[in-house]
N, CA, C and O of each residue as an XYZ file, in Angstrom:
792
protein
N     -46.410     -4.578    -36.336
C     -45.301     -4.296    -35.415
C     -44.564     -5.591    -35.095
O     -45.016     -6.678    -34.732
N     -43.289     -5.188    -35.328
C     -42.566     -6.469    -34.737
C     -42.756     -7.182    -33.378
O     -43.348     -6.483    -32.555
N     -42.462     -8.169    -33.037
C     -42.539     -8.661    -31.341
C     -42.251     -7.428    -30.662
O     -41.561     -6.668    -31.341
N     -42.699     -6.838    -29.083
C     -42.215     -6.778    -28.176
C     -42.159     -7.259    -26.841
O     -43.159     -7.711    -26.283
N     -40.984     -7.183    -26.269
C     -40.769     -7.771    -25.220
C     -40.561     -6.631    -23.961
O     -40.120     -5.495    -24.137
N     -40.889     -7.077    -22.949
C     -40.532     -6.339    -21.378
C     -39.826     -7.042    -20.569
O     -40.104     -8.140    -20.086
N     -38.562     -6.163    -20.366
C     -37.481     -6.809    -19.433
C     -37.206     -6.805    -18.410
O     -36.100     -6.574    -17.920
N     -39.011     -7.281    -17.477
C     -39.154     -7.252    -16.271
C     -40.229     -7.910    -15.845
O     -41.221     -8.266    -16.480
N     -39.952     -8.050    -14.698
C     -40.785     -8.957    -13.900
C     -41.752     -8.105    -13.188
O     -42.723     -8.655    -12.668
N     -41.615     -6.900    -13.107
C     -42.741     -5.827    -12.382
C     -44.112     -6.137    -12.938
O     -44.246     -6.392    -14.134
N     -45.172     -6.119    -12.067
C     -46.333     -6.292    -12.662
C     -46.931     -4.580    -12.478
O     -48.098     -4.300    -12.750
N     -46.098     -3.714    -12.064
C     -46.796     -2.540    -12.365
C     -46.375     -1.927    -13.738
O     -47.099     -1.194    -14.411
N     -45.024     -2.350    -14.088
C     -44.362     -1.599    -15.540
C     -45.391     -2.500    -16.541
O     -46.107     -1.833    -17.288
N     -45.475     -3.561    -16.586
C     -46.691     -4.434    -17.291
C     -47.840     -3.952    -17.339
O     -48.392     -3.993    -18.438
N     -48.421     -3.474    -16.435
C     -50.023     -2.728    -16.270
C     -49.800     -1.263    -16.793
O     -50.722     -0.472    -16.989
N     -48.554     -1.013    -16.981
C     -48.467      0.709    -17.394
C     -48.215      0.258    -19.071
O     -48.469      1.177    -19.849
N     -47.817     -0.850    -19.620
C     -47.745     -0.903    -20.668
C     -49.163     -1.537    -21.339
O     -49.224     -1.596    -22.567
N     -49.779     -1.792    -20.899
C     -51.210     -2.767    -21.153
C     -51.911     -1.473    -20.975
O     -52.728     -1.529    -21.894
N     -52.130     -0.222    -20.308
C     -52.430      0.722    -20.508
C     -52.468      1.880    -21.454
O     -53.400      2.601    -21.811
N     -51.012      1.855    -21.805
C     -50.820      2.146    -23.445
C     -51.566      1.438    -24.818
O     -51.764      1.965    -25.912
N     -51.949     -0.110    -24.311
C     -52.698     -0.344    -25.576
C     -51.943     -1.319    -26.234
O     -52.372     -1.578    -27.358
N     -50.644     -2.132    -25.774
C     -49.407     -2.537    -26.441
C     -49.949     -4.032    -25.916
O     -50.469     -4.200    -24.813
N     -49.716     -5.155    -26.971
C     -49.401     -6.530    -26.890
C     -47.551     -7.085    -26.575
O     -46.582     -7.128    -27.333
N     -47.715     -7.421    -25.168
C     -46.336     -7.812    -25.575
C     -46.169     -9.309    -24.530
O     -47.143     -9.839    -23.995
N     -44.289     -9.978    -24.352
C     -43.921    -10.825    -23.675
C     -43.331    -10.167    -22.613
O     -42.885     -9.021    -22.661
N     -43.332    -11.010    -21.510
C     -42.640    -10.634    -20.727
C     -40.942    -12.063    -20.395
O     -40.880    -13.281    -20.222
N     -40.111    -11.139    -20.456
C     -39.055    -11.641    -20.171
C     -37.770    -11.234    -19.113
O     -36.788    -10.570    -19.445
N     -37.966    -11.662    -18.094
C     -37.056    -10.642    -16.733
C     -35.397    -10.364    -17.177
O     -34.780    -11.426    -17.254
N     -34.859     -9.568    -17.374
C     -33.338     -9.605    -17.229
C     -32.610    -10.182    -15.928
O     -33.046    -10.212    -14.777
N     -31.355    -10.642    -16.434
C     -30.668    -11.225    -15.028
C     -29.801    -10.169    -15.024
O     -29.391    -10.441    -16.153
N     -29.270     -9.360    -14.782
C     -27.972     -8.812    -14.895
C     -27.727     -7.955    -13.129
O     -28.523     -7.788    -12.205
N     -26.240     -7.577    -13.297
C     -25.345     -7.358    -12.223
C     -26.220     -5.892    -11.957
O     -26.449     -5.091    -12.863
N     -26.641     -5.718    -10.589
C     -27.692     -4.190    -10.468
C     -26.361     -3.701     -9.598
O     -26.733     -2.642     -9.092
N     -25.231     -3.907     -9.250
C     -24.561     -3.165     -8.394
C     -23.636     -1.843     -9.241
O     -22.905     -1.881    -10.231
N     -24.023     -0.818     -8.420
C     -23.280      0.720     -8.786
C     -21.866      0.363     -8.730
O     -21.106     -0.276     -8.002
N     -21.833      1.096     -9.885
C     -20.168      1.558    -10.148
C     -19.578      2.116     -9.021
O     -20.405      2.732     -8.349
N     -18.717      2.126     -8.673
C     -17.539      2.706     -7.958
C     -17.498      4.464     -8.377
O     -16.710      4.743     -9.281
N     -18.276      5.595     -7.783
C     -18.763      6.982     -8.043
C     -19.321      7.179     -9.231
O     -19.449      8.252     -9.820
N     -19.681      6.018     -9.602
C     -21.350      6.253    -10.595
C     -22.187      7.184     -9.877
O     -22.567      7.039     -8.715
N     -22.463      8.199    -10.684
C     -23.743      9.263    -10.684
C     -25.180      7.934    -10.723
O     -25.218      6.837    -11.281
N     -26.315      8.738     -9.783
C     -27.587      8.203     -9.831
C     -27.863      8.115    -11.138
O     -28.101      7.009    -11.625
N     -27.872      9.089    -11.795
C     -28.580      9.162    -13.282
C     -27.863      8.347    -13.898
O     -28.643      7.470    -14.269
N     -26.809      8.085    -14.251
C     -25.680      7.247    -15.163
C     -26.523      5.749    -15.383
O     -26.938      5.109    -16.349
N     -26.510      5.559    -13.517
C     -26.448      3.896    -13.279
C     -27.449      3.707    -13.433
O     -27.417      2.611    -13.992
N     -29.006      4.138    -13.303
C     -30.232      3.970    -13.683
C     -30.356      3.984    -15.147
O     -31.333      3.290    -15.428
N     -29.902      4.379    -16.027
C     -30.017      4.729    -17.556
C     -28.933      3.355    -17.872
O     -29.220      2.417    -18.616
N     -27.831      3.486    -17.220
C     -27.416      1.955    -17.684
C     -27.823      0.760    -17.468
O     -27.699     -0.121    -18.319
N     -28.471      0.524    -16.079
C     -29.291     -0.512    -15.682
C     -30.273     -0.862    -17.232
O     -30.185     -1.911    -17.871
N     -31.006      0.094    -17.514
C     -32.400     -0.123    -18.541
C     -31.522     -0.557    -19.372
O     -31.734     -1.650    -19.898
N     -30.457      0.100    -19.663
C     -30.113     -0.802    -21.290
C     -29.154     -2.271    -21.189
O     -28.847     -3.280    -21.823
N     -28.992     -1.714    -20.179
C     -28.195     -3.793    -19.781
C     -29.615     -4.247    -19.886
O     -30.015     -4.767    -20.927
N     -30.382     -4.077    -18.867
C     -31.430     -5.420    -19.230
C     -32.144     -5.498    -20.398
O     -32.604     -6.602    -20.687
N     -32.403     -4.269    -21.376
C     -32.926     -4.069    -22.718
C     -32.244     -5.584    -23.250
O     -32.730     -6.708    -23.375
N     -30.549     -4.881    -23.550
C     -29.604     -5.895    -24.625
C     -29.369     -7.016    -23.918
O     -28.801     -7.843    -24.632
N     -29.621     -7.520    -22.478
C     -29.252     -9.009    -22.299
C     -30.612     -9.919    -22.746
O     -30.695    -11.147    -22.776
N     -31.756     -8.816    -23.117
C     -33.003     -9.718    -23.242
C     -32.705     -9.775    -24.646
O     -32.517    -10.857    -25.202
N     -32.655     -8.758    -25.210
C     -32.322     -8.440    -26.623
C     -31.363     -9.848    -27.726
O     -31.624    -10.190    -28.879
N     -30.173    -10.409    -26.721
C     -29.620    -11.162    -27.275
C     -30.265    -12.572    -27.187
O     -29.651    -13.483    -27.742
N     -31.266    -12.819    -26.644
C     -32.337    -14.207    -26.633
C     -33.224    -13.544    -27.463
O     -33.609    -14.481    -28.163
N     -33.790    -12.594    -27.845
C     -34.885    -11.941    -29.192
C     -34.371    -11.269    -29.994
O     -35.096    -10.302    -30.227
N     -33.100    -11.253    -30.806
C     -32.851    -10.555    -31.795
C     -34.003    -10.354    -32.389
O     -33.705     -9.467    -33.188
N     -35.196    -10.593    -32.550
C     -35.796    -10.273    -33.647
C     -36.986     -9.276    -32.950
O     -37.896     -8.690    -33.536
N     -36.786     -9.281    -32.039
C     -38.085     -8.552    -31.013
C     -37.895     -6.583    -30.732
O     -36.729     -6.203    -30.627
N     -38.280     -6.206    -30.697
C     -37.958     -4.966    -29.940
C     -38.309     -4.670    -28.375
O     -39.462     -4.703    -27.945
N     -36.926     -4.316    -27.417
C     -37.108     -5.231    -26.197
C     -36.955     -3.757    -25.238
O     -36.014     -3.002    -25.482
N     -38.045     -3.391    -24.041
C     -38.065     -2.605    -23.472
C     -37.360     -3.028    -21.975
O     -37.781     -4.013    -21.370
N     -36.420     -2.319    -21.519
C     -35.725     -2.425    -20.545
C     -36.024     -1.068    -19.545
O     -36.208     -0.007    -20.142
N     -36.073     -1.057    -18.255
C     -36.577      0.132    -17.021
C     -35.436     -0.006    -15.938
O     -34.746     -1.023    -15.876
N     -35.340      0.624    -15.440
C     -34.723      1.205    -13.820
C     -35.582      1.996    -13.253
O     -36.434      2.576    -13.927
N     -35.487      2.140    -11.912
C     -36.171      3.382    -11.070
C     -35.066      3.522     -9.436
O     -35.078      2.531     -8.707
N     -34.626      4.148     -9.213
C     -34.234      4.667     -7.925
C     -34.481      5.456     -7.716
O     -34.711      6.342     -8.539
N     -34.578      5.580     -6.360
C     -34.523      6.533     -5.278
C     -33.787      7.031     -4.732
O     -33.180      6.391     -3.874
N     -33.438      8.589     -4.987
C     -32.540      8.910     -4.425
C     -32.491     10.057     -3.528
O     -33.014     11.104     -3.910
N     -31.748      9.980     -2.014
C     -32.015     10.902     -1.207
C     -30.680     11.655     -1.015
O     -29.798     10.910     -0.587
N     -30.208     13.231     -1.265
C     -28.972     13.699     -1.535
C     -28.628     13.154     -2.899
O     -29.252     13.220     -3.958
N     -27.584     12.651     -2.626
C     -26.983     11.646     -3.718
C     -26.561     10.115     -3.705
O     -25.745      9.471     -4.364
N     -27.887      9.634     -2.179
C     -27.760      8.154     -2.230
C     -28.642      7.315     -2.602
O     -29.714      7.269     -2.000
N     -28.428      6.639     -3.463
C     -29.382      5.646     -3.991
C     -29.710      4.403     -3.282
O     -29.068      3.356     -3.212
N     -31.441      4.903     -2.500
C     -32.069      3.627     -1.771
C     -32.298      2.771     -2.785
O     -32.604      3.125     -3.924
N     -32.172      1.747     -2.449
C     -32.741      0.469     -3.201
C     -33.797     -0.249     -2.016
O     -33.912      0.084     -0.836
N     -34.465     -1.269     -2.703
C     -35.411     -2.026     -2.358
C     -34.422     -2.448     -1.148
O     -33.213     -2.673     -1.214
N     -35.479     -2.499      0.234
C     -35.103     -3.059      1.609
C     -34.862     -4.480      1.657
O     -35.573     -5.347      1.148
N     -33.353     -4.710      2.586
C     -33.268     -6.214      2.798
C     -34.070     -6.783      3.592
O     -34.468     -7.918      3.327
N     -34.534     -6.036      4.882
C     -35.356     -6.243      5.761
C     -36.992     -5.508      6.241
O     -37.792     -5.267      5.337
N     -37.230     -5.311      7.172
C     -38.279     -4.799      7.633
C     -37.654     -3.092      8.457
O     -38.232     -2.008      8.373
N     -36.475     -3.359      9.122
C     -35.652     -2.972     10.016
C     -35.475     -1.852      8.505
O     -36.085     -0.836      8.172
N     -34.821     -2.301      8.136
C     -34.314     -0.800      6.947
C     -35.229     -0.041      6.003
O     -34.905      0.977      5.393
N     -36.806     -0.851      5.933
C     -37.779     -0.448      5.235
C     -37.541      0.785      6.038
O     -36.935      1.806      5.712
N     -38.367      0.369      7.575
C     -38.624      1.818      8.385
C     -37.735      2.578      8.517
O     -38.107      3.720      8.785
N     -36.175      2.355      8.402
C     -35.544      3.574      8.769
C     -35.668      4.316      7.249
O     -35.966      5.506      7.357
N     -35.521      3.914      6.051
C     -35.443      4.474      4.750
C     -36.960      5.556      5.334
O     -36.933      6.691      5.811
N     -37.982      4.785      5.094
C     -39.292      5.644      5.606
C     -39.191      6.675      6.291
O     -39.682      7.752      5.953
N     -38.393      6.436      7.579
C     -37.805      7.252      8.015
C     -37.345      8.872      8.100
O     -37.595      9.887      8.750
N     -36.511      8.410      7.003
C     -35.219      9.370      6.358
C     -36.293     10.163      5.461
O     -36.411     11.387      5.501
N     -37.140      9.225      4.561
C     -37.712      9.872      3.585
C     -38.934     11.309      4.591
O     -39.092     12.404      4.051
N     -39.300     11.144      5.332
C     -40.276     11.544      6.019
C     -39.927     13.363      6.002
O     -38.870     13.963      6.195
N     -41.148     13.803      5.723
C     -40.537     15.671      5.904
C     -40.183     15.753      4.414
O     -40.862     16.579      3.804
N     -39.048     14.916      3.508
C     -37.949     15.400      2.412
C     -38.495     15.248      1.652
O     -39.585     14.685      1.550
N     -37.507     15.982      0.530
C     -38.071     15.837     -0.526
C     -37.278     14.995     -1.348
O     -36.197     15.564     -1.501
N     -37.302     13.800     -2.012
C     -36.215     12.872     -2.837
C     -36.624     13.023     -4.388
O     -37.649     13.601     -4.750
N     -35.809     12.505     -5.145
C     -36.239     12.254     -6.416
C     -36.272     10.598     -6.973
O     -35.456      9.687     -6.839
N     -37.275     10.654     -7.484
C     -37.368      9.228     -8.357
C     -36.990      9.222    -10.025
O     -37.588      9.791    -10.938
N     -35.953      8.491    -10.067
C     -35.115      8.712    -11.522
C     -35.566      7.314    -12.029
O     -35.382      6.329    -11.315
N     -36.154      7.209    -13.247
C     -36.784      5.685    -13.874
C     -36.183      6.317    -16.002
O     -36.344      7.097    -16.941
N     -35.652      5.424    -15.578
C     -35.012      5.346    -17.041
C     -35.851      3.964    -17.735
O     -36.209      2.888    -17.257
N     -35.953      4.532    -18.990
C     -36.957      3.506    -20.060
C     -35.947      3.325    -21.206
O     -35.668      4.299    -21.905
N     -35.260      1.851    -21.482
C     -34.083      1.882    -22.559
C     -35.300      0.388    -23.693
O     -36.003     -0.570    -23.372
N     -34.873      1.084    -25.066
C     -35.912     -0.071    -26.447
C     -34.232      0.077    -27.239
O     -33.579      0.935    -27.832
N     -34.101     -1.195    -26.845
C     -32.999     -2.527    -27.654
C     -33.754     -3.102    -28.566
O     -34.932     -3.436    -28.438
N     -32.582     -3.299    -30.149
C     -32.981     -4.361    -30.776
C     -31.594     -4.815    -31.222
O     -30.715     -4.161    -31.783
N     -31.601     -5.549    -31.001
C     -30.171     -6.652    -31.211
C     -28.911     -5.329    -30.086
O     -29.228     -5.150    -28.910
N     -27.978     -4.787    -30.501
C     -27.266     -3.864    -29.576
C     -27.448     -2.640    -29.535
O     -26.791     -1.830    -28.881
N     -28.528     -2.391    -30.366
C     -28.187     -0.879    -30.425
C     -29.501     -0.761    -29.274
O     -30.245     -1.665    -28.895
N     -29.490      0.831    -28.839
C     -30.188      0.562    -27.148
C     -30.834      2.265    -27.477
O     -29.911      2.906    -27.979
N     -31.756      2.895    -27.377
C     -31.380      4.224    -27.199
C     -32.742      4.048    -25.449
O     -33.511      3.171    -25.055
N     -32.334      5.439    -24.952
C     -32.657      5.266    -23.482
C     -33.433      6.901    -23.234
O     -33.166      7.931    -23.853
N     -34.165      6.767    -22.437
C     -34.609      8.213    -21.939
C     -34.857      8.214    -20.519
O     -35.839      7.602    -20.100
N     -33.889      8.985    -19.514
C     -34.166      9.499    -18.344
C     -35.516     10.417    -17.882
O     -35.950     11.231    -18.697
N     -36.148     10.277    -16.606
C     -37.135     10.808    -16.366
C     -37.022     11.178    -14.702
O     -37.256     10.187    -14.010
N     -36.786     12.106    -14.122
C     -36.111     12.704    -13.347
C     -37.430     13.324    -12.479
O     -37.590     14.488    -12.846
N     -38.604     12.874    -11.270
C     -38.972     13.323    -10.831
C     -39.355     13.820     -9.559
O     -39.302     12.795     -8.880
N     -39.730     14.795     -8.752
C     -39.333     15.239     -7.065
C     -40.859     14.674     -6.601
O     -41.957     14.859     -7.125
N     -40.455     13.888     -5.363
C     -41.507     13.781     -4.710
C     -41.319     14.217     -3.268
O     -40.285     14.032     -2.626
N     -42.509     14.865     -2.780
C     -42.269     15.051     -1.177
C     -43.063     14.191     -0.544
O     -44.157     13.738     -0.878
N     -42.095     13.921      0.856
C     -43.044     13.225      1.500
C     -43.364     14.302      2.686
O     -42.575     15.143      3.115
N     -45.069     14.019      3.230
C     -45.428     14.866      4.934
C     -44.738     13.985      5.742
O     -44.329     12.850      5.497
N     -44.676     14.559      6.586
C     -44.137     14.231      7.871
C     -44.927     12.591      8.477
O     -46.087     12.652      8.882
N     -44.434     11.680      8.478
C     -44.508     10.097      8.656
C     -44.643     10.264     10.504
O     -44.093     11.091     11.232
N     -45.369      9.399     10.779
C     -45.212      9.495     12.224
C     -45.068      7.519     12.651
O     -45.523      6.637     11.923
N     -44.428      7.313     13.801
C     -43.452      5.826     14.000
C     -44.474      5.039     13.817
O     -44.293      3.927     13.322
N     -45.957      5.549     14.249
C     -46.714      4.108     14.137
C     -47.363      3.677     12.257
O     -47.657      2.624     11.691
N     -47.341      5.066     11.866
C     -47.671      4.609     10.461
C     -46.621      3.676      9.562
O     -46.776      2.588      9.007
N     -45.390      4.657      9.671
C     -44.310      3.787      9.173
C     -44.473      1.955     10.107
O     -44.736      0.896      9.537
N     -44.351      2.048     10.809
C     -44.870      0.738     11.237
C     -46.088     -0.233     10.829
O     -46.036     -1.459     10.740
N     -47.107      0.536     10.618
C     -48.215     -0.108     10.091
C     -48.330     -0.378      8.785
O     -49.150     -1.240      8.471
N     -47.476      0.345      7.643
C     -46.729      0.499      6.458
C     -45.740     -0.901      6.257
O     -45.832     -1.723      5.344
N     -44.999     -0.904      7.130
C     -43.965     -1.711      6.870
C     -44.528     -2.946      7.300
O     -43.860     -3.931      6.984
N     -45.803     -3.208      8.070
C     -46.247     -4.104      8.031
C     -47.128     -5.030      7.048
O     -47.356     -6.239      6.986
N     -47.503     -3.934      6.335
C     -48.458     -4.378      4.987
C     -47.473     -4.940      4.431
O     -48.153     -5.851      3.957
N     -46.247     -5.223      4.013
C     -45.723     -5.955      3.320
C     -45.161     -5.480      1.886
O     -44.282     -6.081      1.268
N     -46.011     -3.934      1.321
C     -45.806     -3.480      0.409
C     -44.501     -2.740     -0.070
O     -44.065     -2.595     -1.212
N     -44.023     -2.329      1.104
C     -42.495     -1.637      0.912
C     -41.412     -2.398      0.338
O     -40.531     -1.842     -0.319
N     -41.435     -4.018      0.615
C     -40.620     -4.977      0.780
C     -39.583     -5.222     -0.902
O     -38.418     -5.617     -0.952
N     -40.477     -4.838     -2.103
C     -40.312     -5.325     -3.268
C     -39.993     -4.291     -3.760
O     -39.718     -4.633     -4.910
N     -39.723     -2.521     -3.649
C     -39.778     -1.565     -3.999
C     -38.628     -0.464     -3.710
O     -38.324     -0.018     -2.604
N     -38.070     -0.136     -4.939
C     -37.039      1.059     -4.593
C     -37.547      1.988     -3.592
O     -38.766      2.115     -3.707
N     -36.987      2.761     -2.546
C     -37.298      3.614     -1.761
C     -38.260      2.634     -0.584
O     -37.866      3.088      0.491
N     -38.869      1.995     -0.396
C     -39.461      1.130      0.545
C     -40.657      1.843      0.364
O     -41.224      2.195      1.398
N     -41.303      2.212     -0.987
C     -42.787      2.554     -0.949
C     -43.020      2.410     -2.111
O     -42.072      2.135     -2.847
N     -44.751      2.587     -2.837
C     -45.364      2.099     -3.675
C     -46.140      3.241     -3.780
O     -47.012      3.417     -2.929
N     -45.958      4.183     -4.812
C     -46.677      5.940     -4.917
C     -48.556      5.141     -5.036
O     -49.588      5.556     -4.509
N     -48.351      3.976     -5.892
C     -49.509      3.575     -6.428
C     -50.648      2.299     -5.681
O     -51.573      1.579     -6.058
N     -49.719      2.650     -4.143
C     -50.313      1.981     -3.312
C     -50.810      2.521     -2.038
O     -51.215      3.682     -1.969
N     -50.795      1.708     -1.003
C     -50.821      2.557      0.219
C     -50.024      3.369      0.779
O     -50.274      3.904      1.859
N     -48.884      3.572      0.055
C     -47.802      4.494      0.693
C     -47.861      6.024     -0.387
O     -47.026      6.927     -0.349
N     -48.995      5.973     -1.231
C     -50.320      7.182     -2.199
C     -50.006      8.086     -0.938
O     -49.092      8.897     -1.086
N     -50.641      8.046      0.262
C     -51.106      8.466      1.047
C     -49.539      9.491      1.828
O     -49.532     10.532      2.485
N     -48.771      8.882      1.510
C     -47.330      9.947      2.063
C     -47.263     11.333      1.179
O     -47.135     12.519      1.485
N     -47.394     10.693      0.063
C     -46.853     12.077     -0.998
C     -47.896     13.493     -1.017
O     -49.013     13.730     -1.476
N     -47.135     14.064     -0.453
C     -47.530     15.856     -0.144
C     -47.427     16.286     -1.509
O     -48.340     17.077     -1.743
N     -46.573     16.058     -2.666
C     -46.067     17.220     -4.002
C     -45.400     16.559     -4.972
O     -44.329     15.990     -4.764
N     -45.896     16.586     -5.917
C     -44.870     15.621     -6.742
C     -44.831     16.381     -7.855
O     -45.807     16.967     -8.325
N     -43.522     16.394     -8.379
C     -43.070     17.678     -9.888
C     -42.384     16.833    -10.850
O     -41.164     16.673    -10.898
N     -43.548     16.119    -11.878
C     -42.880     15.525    -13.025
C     -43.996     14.175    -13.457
O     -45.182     14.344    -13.742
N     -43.469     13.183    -13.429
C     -44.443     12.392    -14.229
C     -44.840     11.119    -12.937
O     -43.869     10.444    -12.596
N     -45.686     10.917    -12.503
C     -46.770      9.952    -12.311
C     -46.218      8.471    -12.395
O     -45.714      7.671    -11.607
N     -46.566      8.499    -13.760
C     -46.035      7.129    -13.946
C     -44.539      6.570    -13.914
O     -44.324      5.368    -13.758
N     -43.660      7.376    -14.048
C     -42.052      6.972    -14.058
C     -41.752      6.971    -12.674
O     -40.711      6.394    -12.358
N     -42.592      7.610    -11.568
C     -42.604      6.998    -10.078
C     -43.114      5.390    -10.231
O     -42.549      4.649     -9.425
N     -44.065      4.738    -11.107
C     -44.792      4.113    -10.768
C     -43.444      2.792    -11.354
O     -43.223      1.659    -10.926
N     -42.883      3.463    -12.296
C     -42.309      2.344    -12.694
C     -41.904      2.559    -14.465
O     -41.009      1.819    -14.873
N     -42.377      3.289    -15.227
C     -42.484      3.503    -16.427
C     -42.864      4.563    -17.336
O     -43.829      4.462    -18.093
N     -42.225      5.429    -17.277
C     -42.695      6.865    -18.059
C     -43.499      6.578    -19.328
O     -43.058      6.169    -20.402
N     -44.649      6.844    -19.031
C     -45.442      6.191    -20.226
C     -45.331      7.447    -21.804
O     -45.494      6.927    -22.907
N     -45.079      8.883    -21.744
C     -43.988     10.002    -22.721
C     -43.127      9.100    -23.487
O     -43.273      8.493    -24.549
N     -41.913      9.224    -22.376
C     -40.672      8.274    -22.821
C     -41.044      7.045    -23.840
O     -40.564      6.706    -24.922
N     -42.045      6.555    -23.078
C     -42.108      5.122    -23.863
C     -42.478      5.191    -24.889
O     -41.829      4.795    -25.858
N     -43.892      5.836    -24.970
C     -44.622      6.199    -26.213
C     -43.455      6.837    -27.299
O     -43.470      6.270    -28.392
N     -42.547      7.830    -27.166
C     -41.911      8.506    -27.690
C     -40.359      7.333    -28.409
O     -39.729      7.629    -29.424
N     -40.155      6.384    -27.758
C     -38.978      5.559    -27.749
C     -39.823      5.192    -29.049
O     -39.526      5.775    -30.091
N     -41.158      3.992    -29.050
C     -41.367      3.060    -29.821
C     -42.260      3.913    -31.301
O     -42.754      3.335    -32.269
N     -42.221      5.774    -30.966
C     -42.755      6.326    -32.266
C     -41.249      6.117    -32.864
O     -41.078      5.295    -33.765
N     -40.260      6.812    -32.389
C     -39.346      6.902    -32.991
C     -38.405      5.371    -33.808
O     -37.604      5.433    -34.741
N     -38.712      4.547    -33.311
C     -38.181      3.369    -33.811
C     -39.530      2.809    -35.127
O     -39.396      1.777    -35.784
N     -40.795      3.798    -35.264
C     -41.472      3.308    -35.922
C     -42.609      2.655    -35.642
O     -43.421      2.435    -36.541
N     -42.826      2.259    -34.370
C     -44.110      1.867    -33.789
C     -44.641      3.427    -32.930
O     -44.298      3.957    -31.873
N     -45.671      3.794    -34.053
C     -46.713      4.947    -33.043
C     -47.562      4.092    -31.997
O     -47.918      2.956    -32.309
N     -47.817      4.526    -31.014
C     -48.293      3.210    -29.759
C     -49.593      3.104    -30.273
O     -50.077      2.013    -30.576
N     -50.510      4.745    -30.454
C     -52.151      4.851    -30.975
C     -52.054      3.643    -32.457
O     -52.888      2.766    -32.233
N     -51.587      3.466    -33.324
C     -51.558      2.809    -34.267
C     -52.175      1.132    -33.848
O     -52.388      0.202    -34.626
N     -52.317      1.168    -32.640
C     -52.418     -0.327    -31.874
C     -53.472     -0.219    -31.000
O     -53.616     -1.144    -30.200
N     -54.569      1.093    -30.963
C     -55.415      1.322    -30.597
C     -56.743      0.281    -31.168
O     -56.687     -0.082    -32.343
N     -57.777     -0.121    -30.406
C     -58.601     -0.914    -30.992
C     -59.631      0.849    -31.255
O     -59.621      1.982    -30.772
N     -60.499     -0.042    -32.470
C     -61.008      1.279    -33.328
C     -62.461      0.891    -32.541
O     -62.329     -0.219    -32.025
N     -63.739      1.433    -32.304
C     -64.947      1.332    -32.213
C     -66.028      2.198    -32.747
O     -67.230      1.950    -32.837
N     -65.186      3.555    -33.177
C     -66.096      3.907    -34.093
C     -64.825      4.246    -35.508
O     -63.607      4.203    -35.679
N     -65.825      4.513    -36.118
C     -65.145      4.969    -38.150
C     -65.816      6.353    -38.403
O     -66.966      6.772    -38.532
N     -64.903      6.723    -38.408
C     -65.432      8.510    -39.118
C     -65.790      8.265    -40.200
O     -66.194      9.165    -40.935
């Protein structure tokens, strides 16, 4: 298999790919994360992954380069990661009782060409009460995270129902992915270590 690269700095999209079984680099994208002017949620998340795919892509032409998004979106507004402590809890907030969706797009660049797969899933949250969200927003964990929570952390403990995939909350549709790098020719099992021989 040729190089691959990950076009992020997440250490959970890293642990979801080291889970698959995959050797790779890690290389963060820099690029512009601000929404279009009535960009759809889905649009700007699926474009996010492939901007950072092809800006990593053009320092590894020779690599095959995985690029991600994930938002949160409540109605049709897209939370992003909190500036403060103050907006963690109100997002927490808002989220509390509802039901939102987490949209994580997975885009595999090699030199420009990009192809991308959306992953579209509902999570509910129970009903949050002021001192948890407080004791939440104190752990520190909300701080780095679309929606001001971590499914795969202590904020596990909110989600009442979730309809779709696991991991593309977590950060990385591990389907999608697997399915991106069969189709470009890397089957992921092909990179499986063997321990027994039929």
């Amino acid at each position: 298999m040729m190089p691959l690269v990950l076009a992020s700095q997440s250490p959970r999209r890293a642990d979801l790919l080291k889970q698959m079984g995959l050797s790779f680099e890690v290389m963060p994208a820099d690029v512009d994360e601000t929404p279009r002017p009535g960009e759809p949620a889905a649009e700007y998340v699926a474009r996010l992954a492939c901007d950072k795919a092809r800006a990593v892509s053009q320092a590894r032409p020779e690599a095959w380069v995985l690029g991600s998004d994930t938002s949160v979106v409540l109605g049709n507004e897209i939370l992003g990661k909190p500036a403060d402590a103050d907006e963690a809890r109100a997002t927490l907030a808002r989220l509390s009782g509802q039901t939102h969706q987490v949209m994580t797009a997975v885009a595999l660049a090699r030199r420009q060409d990009c192809q991308v797969r959306l992953v579209v899933t509902d999570v509910r949250f129970r009903t949050l009460t002021a001192e948890e969200i407080h004791a939440y927003v104190n752990s520190g964990e909300p701080m780095d995270k679309a929606g001001s929570y971590g499914i795969q952390g202590l904020g596990g403990i909110f989600v009442e129902s979730l309809q779709g995939s696991y991991s593309a909350v977590v950060g990385l549709p591990l389907l999608e992915t697997a399915a991106l790098l069969a189709n470009a020719g890397c089957p992921v099992w092909t990179h499986w270590p063997r321990h027994l021989e039929s």
